[in-house]
C-alpha positions as a LaTeX table, in Angstrom:
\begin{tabular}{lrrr}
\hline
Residue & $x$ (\AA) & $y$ (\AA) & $z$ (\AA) \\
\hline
Unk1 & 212.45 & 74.62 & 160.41 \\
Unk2 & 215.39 & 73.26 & 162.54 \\
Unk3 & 213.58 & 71.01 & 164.56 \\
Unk4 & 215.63 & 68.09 & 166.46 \\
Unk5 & 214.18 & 64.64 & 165.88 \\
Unk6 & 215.49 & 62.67 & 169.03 \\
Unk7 & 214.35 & 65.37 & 171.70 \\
Unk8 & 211.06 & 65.89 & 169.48 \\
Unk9 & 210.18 & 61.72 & 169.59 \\
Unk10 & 211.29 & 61.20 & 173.82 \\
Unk11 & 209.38 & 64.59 & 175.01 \\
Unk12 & 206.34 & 64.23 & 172.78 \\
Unk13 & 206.65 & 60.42 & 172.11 \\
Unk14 & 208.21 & 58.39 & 174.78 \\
Unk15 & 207.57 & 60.07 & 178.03 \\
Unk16 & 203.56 & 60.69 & 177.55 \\
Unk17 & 203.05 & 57.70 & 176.32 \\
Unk18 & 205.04 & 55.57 & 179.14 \\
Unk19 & 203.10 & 58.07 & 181.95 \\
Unk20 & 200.01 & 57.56 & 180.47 \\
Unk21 & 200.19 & 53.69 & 180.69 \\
Unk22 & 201.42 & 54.45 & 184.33 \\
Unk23 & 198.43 & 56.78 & 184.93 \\
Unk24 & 196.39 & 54.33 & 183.42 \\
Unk25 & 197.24 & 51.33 & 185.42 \\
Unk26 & 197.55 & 53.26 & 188.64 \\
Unk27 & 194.48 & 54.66 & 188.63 \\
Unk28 & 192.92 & 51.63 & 190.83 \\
Unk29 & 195.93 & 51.27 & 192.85 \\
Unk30 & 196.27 & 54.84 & 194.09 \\
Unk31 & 192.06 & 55.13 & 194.98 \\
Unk32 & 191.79 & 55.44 & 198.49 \\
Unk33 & 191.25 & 52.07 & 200.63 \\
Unk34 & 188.56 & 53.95 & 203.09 \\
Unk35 & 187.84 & 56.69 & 201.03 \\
Unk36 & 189.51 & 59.04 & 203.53 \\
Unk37 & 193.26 & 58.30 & 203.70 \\
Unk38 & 195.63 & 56.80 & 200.77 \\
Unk39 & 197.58 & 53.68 & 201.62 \\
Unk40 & 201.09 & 53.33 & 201.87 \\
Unk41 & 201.32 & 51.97 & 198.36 \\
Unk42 & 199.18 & 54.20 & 197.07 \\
Unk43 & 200.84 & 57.26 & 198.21 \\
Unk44 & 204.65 & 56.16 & 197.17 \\
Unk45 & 202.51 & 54.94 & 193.50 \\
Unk46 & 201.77 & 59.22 & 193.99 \\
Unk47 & 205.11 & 60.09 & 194.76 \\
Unk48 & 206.90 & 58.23 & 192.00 \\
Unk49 & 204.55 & 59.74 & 189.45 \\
Unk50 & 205.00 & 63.15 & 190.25 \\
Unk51 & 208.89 & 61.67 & 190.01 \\
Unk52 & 208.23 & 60.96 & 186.48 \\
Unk53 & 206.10 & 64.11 & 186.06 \\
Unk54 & 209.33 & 66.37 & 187.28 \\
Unk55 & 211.48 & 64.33 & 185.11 \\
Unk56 & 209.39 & 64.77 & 181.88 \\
Unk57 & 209.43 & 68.13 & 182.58 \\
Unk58 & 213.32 & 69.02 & 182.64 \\
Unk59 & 213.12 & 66.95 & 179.63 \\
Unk60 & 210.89 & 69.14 & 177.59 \\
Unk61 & 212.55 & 72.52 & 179.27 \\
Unk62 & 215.95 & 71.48 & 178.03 \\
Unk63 & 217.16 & 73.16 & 174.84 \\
Unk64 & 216.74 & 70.81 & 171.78 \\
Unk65 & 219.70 & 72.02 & 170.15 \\
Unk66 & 221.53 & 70.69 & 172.79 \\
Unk67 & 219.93 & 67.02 & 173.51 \\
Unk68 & 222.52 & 65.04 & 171.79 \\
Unk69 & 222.19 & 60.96 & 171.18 \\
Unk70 & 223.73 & 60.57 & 174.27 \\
Unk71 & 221.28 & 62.34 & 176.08 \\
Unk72 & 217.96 & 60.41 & 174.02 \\
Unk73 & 219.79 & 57.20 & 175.52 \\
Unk74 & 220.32 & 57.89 & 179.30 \\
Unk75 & 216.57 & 59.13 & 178.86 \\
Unk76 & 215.29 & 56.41 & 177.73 \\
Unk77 & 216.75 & 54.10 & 180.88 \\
Unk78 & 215.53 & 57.13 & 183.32 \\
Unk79 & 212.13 & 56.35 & 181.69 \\
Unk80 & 212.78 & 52.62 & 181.31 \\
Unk81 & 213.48 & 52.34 & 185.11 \\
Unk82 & 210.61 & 54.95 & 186.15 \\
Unk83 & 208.52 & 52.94 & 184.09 \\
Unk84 & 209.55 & 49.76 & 186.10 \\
Unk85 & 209.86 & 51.36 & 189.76 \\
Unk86 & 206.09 & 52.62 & 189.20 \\
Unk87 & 204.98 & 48.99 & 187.74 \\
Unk88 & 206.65 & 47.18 & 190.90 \\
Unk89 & 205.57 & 49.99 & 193.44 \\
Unk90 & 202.00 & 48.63 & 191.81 \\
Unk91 & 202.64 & 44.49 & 191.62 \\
Unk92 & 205.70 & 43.30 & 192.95 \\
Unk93 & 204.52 & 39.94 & 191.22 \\
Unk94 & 204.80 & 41.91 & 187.99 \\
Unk95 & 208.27 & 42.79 & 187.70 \\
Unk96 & 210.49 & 39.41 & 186.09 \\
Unk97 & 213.20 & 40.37 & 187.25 \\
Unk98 & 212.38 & 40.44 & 191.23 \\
Unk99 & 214.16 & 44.19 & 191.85 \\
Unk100 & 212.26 & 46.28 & 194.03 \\
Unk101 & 211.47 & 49.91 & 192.82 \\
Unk102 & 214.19 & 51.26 & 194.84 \\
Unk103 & 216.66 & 49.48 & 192.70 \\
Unk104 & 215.02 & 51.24 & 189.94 \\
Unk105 & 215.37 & 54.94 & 191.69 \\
Unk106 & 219.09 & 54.22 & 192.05 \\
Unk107 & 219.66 & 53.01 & 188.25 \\
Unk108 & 217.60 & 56.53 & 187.28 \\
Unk109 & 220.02 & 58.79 & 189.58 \\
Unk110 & 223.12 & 56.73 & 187.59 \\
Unk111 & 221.70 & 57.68 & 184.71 \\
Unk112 & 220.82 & 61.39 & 185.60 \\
Unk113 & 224.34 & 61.90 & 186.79 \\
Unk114 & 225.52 & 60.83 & 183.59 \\
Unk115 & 222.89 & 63.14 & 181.97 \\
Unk116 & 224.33 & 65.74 & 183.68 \\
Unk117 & 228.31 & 64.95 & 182.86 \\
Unk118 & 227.59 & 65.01 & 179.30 \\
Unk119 & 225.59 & 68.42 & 179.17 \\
Unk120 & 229.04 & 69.44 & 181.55 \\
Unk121 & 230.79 & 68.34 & 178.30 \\
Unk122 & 228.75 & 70.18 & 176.07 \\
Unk123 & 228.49 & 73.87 & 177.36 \\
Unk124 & 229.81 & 76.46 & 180.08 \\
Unk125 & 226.75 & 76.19 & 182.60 \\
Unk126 & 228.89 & 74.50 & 185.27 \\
Unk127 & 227.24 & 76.40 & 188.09 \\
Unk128 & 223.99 & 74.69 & 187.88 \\
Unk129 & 225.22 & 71.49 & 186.15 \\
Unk130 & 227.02 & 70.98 & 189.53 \\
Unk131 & 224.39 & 71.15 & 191.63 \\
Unk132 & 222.59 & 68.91 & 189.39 \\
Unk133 & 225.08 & 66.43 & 189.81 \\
Unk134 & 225.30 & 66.79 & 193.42 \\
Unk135 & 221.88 & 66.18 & 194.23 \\
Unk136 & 221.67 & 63.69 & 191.51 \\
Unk137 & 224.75 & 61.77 & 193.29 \\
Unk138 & 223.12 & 62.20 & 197.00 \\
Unk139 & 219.82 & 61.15 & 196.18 \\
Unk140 & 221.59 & 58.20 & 194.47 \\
Unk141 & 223.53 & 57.36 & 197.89 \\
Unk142 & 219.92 & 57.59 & 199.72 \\
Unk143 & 218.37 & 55.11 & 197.39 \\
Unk144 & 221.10 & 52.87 & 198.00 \\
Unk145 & 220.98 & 53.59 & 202.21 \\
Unk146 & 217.07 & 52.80 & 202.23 \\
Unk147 & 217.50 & 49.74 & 199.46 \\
Unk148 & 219.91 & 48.40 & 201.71 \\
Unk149 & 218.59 & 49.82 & 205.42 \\
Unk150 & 215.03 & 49.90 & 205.04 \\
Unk151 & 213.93 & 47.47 & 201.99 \\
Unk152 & 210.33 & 46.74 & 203.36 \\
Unk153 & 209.54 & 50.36 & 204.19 \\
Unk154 & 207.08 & 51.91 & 202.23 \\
Unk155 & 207.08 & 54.78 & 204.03 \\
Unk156 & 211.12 & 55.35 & 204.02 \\
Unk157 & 210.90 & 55.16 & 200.58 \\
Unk158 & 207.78 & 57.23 & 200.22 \\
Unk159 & 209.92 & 60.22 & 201.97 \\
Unk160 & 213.08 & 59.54 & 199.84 \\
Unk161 & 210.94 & 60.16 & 196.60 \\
Unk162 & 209.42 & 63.29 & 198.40 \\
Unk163 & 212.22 & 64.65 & 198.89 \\
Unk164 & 213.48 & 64.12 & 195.47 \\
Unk165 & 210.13 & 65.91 & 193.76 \\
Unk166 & 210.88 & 68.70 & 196.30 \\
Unk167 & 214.66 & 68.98 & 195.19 \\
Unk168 & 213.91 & 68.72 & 191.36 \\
Unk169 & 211.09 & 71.83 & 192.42 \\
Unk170 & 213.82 & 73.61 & 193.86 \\
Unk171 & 216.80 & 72.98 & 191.21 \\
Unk172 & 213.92 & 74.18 & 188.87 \\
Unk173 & 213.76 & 77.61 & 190.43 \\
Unk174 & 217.50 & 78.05 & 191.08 \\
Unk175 & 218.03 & 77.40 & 187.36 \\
Unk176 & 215.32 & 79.79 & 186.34 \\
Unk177 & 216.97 & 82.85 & 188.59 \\
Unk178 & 220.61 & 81.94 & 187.17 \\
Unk179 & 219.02 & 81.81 & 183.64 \\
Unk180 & 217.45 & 85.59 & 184.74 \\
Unk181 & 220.96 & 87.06 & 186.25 \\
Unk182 & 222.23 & 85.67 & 183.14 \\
Unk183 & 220.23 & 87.58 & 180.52 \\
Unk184 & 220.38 & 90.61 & 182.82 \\
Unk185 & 223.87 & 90.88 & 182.49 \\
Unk186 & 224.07 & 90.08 & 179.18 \\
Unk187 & 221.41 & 93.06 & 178.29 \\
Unk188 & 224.01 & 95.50 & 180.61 \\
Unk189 & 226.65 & 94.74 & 178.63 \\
Unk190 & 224.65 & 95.46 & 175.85 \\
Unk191 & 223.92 & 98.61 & 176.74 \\
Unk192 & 227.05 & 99.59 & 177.72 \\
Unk193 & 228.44 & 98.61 & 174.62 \\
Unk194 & 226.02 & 100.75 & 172.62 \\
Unk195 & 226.75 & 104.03 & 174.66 \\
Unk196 & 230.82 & 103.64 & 173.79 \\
\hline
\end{tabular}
């Protein structure tokens, strides 16, 4: 059984057990304050989660004969700095080192460009490696606008993540129809190859 270690330990190891300490000391901060509506901090505390969530998963979808050392490493600062945007999103007071989650969010898209570059390196799936990068790199640049712009806005912030799920949802199904044109034209070709 060829099984690979490093993507086995951070997709069944690392990740669960960093989300479910984040689940776990949420869960009070992200109850509603009236019982109707969810506050500001509760909702980006939401938000970042389902960050992490859509993370984790392209984690455990990527091929494990491809998740080299250098990918184990950039994910464990993507879930280092998830980790630590969720915990200050929760306590401000909590975090030593006095960096709002947003500085977080911008370390993570660093990272995940860098993620991407090296899979770039590895292999010929440039088409949606690009893309990857690209919205890696913008949602980088908006992290930096609202750190920088809009540093007291939950709400700002609480969009900027949204929109970040919804592009990780999206890259997700773009990948998934290029992975299906993909085998379709590998099966036509071997078809046509069995005819001759």
């Amino acid at each position: 059984m060829n099984v690979d270690r490093k993507h086995k330990v951070m997709a069944e190891l690392l990740y669960p057990a960093f989300l479910g300490a984040l689940i776990y000391d949420g869960a009070k901060k992200i109850e509603p304050a009236n019982g109707l509506t969810l506050s500001l901090e509760g909702l980006l505390i939401v938000l970042l989660l389902l960050h992490y969530l859509m993370d984790y998963v392209y984690t455990i979808t990527h091929r494990p004969a491809d998740y080299s050392w250098w990918h184990f490493w950039l994910d464990a600062v993507i879930v280092l700095c998830l980790f630590f945007a969720v915990r200050g999103a929760m306590d401000s007071n909590s975090m030593s080192w006095g960096l709002p989650p947003v500085a977080w969010l911008v370390v993570t898209k660093v990272a995940a460009v860098l993620w991407e570059l090296a899979e770039v390196a590895a292999g010929p799936r440039w088409r949606t490696k690009r893309l990857a990068i690209g919205t890696d790199a913008v949602f980088g640049i908006f992290y930096i606008l609202a750190w920088v712009f809009l540093a007291q806005s939950l709400l700002a912030l609480s969009a900027v993540v949204l929109l970040d799920v919804l592009a990780y949802c999206i890259f997700d199904r773009y990948s998934e129809r290029v992975r299906r044109e993909q085998s379709e034209i590998v099966v036509e070709v071997r078809i046509d190859a069995g005819d001759a």
